[in-house]
C-alpha positions in Angstrom: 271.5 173.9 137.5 273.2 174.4 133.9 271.0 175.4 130.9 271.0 172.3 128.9 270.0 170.1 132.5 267.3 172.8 132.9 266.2 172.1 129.5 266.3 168.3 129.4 264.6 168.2 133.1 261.9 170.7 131.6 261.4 168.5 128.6 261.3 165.6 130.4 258.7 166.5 133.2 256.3 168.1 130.6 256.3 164.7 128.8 254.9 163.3 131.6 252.7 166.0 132.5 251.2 166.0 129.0 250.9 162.0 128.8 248.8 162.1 132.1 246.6 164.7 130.9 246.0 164.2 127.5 245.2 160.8 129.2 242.6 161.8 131.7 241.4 165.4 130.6 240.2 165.1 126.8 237.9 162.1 127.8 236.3 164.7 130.3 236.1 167.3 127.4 235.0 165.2 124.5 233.3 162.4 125.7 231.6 163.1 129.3 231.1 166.5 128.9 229.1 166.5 125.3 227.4 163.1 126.1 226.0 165.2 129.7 224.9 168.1 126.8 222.8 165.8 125.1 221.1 164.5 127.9 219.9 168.0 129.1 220.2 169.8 125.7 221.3 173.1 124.5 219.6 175.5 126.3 220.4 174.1 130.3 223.2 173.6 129.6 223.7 176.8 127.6 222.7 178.4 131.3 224.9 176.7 132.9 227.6 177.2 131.0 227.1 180.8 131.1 226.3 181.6 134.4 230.3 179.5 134.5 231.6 181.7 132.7 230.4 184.8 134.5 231.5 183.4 137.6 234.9 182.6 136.1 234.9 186.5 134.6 234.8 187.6 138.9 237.7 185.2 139.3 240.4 187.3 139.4 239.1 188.3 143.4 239.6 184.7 144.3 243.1 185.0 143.6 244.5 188.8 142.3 247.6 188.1 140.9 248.3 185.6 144.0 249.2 182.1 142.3 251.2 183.7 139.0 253.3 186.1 141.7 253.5 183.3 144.2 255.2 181.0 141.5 257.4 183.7 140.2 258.1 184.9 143.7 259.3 180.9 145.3 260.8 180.0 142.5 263.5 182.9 143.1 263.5 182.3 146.6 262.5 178.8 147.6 262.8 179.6 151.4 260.5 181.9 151.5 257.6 179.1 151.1 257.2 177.9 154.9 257.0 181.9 155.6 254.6 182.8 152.7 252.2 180.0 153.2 250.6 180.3 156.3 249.9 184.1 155.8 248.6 183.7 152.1 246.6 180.8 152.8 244.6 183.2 155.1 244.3 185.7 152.4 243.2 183.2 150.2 240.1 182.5 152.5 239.5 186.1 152.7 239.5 187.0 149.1 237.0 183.6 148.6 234.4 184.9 150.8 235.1 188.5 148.9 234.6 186.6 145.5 231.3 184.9 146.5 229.6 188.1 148.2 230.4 189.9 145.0 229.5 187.5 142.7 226.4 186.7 143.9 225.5 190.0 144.5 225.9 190.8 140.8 224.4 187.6 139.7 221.4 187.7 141.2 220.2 191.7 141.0 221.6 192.5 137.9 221.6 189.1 135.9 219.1 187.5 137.8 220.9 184.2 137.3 219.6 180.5 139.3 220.9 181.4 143.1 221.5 177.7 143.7 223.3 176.7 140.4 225.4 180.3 140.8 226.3 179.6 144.3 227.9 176.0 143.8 229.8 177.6 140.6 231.3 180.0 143.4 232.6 177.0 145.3 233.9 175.2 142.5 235.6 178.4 141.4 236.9 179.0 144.7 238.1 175.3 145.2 239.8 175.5 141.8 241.3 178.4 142.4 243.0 176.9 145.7 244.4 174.2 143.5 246.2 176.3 141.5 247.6 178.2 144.2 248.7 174.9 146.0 250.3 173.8 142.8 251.9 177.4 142.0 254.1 176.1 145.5 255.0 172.8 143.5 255.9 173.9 140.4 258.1 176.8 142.1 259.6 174.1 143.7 259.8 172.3 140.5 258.0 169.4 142.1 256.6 168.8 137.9 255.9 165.2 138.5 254.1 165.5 141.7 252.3 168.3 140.0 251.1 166.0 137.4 249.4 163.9 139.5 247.5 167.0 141.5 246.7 168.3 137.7 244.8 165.3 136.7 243.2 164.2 140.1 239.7 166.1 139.7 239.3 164.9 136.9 239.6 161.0 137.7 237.3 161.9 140.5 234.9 163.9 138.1 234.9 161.1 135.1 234.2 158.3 137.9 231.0 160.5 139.4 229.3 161.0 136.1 230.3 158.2 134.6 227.8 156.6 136.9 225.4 159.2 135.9 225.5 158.5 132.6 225.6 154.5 133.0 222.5 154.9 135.4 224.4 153.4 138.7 223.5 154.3 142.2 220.1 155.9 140.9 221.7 158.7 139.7 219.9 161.0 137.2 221.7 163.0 134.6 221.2 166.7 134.8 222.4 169.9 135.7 223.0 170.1 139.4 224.0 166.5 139.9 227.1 167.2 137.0 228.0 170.5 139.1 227.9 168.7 142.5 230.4 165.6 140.8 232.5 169.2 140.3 232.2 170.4 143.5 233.5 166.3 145.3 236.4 166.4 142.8 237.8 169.8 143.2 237.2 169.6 146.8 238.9 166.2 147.2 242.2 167.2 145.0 242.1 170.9 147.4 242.3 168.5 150.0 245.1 166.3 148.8 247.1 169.3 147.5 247.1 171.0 150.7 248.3 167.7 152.3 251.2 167.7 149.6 252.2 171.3 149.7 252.1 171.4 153.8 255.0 168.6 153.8 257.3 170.3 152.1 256.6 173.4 154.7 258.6 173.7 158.2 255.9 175.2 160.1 252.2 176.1 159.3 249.4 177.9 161.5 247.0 179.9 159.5 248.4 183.4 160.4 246.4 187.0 159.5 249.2 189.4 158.7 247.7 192.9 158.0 250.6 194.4 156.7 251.9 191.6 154.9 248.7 191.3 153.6 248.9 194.5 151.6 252.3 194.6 150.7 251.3 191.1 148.8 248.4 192.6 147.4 249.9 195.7 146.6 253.1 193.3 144.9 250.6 191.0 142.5 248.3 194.0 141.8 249.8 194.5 137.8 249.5 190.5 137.9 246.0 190.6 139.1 245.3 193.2 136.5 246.5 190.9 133.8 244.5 188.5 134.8 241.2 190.2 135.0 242.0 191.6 131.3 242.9 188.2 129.9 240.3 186.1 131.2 237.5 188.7 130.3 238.6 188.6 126.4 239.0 184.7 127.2 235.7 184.0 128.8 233.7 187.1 127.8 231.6 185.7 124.5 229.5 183.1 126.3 228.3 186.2 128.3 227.9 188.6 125.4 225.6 185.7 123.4 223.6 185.0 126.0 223.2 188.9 127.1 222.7 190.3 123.3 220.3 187.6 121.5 217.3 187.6 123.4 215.3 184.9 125.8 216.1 181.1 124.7 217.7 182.2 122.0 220.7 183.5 123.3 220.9 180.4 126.0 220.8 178.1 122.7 223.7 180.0 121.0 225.6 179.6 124.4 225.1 175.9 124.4 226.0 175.6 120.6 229.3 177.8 120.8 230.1 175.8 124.2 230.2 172.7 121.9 233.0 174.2 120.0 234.5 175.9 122.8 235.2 172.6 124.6 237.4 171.5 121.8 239.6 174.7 122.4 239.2 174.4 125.8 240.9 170.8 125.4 243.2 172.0 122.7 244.5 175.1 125.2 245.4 172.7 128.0 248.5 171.9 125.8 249.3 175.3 126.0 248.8 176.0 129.4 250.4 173.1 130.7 253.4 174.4 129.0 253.1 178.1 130.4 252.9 176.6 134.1 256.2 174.8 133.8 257.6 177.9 131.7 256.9 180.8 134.1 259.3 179.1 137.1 262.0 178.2 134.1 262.1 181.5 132.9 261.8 183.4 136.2 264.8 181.2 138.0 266.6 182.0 134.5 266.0 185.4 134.3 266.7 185.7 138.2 270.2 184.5 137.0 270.7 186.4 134.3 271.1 182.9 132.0 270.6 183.2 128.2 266.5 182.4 127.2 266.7 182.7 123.4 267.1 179.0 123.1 264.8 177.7 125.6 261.9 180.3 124.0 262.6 179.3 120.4 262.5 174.9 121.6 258.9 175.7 123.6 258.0 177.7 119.9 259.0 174.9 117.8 257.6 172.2 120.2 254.2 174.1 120.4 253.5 176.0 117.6 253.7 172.4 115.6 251.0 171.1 117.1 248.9 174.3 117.3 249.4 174.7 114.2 248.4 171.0 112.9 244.9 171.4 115.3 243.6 174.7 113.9 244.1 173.8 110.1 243.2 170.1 110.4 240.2 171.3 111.7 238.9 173.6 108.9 238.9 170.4 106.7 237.4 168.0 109.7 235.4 169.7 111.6 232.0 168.5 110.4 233.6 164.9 110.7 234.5 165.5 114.8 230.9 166.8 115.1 229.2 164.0 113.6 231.2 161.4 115.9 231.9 163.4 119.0 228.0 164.4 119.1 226.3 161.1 117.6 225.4 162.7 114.1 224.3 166.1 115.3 226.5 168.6 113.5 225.0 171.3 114.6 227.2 174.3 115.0 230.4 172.6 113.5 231.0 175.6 111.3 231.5 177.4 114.5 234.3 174.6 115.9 236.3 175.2 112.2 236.6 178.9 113.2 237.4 178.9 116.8 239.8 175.9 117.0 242.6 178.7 114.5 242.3 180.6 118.5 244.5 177.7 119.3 247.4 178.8 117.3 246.8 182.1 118.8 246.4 181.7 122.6 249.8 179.2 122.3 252.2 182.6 121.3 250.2 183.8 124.4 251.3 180.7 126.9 254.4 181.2 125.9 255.4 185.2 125.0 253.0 185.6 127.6 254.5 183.6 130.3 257.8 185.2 129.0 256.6 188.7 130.1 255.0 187.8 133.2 258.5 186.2 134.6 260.0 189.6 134.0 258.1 191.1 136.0 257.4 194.1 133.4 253.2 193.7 133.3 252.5 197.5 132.2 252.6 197.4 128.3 251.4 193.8 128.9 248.0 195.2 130.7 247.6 197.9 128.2 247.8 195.5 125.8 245.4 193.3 127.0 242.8 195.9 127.8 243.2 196.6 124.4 242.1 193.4 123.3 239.0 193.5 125.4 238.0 196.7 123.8 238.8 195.0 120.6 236.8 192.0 121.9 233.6 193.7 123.2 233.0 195.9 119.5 233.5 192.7 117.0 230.9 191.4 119.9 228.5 193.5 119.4 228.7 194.2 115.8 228.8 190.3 115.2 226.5 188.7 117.4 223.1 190.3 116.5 223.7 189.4 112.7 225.4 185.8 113.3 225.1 185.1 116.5 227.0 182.2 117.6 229.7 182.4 114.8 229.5 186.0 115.0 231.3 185.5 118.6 233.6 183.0 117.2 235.1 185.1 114.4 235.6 188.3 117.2 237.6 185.6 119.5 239.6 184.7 116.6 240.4 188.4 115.7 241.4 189.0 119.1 243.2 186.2 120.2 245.5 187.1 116.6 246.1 190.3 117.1 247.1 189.6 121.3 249.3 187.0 120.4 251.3 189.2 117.7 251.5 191.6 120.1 253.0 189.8 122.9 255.6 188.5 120.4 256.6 192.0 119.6 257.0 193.0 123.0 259.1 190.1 123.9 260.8 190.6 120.6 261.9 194.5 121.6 262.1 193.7 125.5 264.4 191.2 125.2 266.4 192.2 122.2 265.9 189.1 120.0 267.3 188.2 116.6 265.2 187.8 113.9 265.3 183.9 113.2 264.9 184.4 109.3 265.2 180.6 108.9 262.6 179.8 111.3 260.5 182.0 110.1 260.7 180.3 106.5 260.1 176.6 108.0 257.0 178.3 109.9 255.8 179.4 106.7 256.4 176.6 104.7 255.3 174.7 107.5 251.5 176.8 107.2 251.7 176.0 103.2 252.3 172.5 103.8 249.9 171.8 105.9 247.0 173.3 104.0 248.0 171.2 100.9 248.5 168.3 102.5 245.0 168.2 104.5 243.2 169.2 101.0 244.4 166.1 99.3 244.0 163.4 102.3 240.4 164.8 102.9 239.1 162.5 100.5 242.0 159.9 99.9 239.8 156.9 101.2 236.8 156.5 102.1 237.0 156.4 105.7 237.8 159.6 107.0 239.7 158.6 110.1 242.2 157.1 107.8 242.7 160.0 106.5 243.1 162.3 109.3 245.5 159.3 110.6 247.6 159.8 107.0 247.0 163.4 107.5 248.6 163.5 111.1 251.5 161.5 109.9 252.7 163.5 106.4 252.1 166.8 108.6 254.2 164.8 111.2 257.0 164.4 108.9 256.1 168.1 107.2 257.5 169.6 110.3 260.8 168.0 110.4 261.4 168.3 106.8 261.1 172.2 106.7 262.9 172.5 110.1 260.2 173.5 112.5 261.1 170.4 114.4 265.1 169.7 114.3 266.2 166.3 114.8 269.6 167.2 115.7 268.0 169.6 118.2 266.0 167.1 119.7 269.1 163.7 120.0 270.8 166.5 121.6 268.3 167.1 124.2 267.8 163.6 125.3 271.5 162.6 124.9 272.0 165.0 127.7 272.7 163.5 131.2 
């Protein structure tokens, strides 16, 4: 497929990707999720949300490296998927029961977390896990559309389960266990349906132990794997540190407040990680062909640096605003949100450098770099948290993610020989100035402040194709192309 057909089919399918889930996926975040936290308040779900995260830190033995060299792997060779499956689908199973054995082990004798509310957290991880490996096999394919559906469908089933909760139907009661087990039904259902999906496309499946296969596979992803551990522990690691370092309640109640921020990111990221699925196949099937990638990485810049960048400022000025209407005029910990949403802008060099890096295939200055940041991570940790707990956790994630995303551009930027794109890097700066000006005089325009974050979006809207971040030529060209 030519260049400019591969760019206008990757614009076009991320459109739609992005429309369903920015659809279905920030009313889980921002309206289900914090309206479930103020039913059962700060400190269960504080627990909750860090026994998650722990169980999400072990995550990397549900897959090692599987799904990111799976995608990389079919995209280059696309018949290769009826072979692949049926043995890789039985490791998958394998390296499940591994993940629950070792995570329950650890959870319960060291942590001494709730066995019950740790053990459905395993299956949810391990079911959502599965889902990403079953749509790795799509988007290698680039099945995007079909992949848009799959990426939304827990979700639906999610919002419909507590939904009911929180409306009182069926005798349902609000609390901690029922809003994991809604988890559990909609992950399961969509592993179901995905499985259903991906097997069609397959010539021949029978669930097939290949010992040596086995380790040649495991042996293949192991510097993915290792990427994956690294990044997900300076990802997912503060929620852990809070609740470890401050002691009794205490620590569960900084958890729950830094979660309320940290959904925001969470729904922020989704942008950027919705991007990075559809980029790793690109760039590996361009790379693979030995096709130019300059273009393609500066467009997914531009297209997603913008909006990063319009998030993390906007929020400095608004984020006491968001907490008053998201959380029904509890403000508690919106400090924290202003700080932690600037990650955004961060983590979105990482989708994209980062996705750049792992299509090449050349993971080891990528690893070091990324146990780096948990080193990095773990000292602004434990410096911060004792003295400012919550916050003090934010600023160290905002550090990190900084200094991680810098880097990544730097190795892309010497691995890959690129130009320095003086001009670009004048509209990103004027871009930065711009907005900051332009959010400090709409903050109080009028009265009503969503009119002026509505007047804000639009000037910054309009900021970014005056200095160039966003080039309209660019974009006419892109959708003219047939």
């Amino acid at each position: 497929m030519p260049v400019p057909v591969q760019k206008k089919k990757f614009i076009f399918d991320l459109a739609i990707l992005l429309v369903l889930n920015l659809l279905i996926k920030p009313f889980w975040i921002l309206i289900i999720e914090p309206k479930v936290q103020d039913k059962v308040g700060n400190v269960d779900y504080g627990e909750y949300f860090v026994i998650f995260s722990f169980s999400f830190l072990l995550s990397v033995f549900l897959d090692f490296g599987l799904t990111n060299f799976n995608n990389r792997n079919i995209a280059q060779h696309t018949h290769l998927l009826s072979k692949h499956l049926s043995k890789m689908m039985s490791l998958k199973f394998a390296m499940g029961i591994f993940f629950t054995v070792v995570t329950m082990i650890v959870g319960l004798f060291i942590f001494e977390y709730n066995f019950k509310l740790l053990l459905l957290l395993c299956f949810n991880n391990f079911f959502l896990s599965f889902i990403l490996f079953l749509r790795s096999n799509l988007l290698a394919l680039h099945l995007f559309k079909v992949d848009s559906i799959i990426s939304v469908l827990d979700r639906v089933i999610m919002i419909a389960i507590v939904g009911a909760m929180l409306l009182g139907w069926f005798g349902l009661n609000v609390d901690v266990m029922n809003f994991v087990y809604a988890q559990t039904v909609g992950y399961a259902l969509t592993a179901l349906i995905a499985f259903i999906v991906v097997l069609n496309k397959t010539h021949t499946f029978k669930l097939n132990w290949d010992k040596a296969f086995n380790m040649m596979i495991l042996k293949k992803s192991l510097p993915y794997a290792i990427l994956v551990l690294l990044m997900t522990f300076y990802n997912r690691l503060d929620s852990v540190m809070i609740e470890r370092i401050l002691p009794g309640d205490l620590g569960k109640e900084q958890s729950g407040i830094y979660a309320k921020s940290f959904r925001f990111l969470d729904a922020a990221n989704m942008i950027g990680y919705l991007f990075s699925v559809q980029l790793l196949p690109l760039f590996s099937r361009m790379l693979k062909h030995k096709e130019n990638i300059e273009n393609v990485v500066k467009l997914s810049f531009t297209l997603l640096l913008t909006p990063a960048l319009i998030v993390s400022i906007s929020t400095i000025f608004y984020a006491q605003h968001f907490f008053e209407k998201i959380y029904t005029g509890n403000t508690e910990g919106y400090a924290i949100f202003a700080i932690l949403m600037n990650c955004f802008t961060a983590m979105s060099l990482t989708y994209i450098f980062g996705a750049l890096l792992t299509a090449s295939g050349n993971l080891k200055k990528y690893n070091y770099m990324a146990l780096g940041g948990i080193l990095i991570n773990l000292i602004l940790n434990f410096i911060l948290i004792p003295n400012y707990h919550a916050m003090g956790s934010a600023i160290a994630s905002v550090i990190t993610q900084f200094l991680m995303g810098l880097g990544q551009v730097y190795l892309c930027y010497v691995a890959f020989k690129f130009k320095v794109n003086k001009r670009l890097l004048l509209a990103l700066f004027l871009f930065i100035i711009g907005l900051f000006v332009i959010n400090y005089f709409t903050l109080h325009l009028t009265k009503q402040w969503m009119l002026n974050f509505i007047i804000m979006l639009t000037f910054s809207g309009l900021l970014a194709f005056v200095t160039g971040m966003i080039n309209p030529k660019s974009v006419l060209r892109f959708l003219k192309y047939k």
